[in-house]
Wavefront OBJ file of the C-alpha trace (Angstrom):
o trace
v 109.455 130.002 125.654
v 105.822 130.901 124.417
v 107.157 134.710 124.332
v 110.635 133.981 122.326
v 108.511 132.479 119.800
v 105.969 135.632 119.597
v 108.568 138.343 119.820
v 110.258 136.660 116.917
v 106.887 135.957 114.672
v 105.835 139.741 115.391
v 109.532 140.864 114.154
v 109.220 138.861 110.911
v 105.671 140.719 110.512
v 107.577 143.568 111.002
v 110.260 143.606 108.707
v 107.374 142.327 106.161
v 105.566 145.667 106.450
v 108.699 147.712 106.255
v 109.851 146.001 103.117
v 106.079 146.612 101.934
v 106.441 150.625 102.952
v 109.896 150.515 100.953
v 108.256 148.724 97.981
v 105.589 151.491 98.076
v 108.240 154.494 98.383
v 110.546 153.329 96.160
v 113.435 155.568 95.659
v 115.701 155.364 93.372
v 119.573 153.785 93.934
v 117.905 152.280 97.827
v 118.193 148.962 98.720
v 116.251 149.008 101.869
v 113.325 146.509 100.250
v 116.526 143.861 100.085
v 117.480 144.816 103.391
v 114.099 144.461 105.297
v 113.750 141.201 103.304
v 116.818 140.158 104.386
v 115.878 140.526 108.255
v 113.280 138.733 107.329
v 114.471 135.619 106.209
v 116.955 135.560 108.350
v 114.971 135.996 111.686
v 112.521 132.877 109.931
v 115.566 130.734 109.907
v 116.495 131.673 113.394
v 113.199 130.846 114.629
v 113.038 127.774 112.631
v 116.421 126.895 114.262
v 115.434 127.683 117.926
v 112.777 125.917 117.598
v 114.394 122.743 116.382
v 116.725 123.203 119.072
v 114.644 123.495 121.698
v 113.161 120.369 120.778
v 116.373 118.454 120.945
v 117.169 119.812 124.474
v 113.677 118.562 125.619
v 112.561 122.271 126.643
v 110.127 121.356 124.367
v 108.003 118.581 123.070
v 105.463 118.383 120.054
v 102.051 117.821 121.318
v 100.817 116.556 117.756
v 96.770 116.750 116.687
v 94.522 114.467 119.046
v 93.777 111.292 117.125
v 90.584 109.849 117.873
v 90.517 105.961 117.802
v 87.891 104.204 115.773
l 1 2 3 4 5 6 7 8 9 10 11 12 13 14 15 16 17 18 19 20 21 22 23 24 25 26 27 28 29 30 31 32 33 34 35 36 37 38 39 40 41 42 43 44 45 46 47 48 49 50 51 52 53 54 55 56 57 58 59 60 61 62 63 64 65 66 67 68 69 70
């Protein structure tokens, strides 16, 4: 599960940097910026999604912050 999560978070990173290297290189009448932005978001929502899912199947369960009783 842990490596789902990290392949996905490393291929949001990396369609960051390539929309930053199209940004930078900028030609004229390209839309690969939008495009790598795109991927972007759309691999977010996807993890966002699997993760929510996950939860509801009980593959996973949030662990929360320790709370320390006073």
């Amino acid at each position: 599960m842990h490596f789902i999560v990290i392949i996905a978070l490393v291929g949001v990173l990396a369609a960051l940097a390539a929309a930053g290297f199209f940004m930078v290189r900028n030609k004229q009448g390209t839309r690969n910026m939008a495009r790598a932005l795109t991927v972007r978001i759309g691999v977010s929502v996807a993890l966002f999604l699997f993760i929510l899912l996950s939860w509801k199947m009980g593959w996973i369960e949030p662990s929360g912050l320790p709370v320390q009783q006073r």
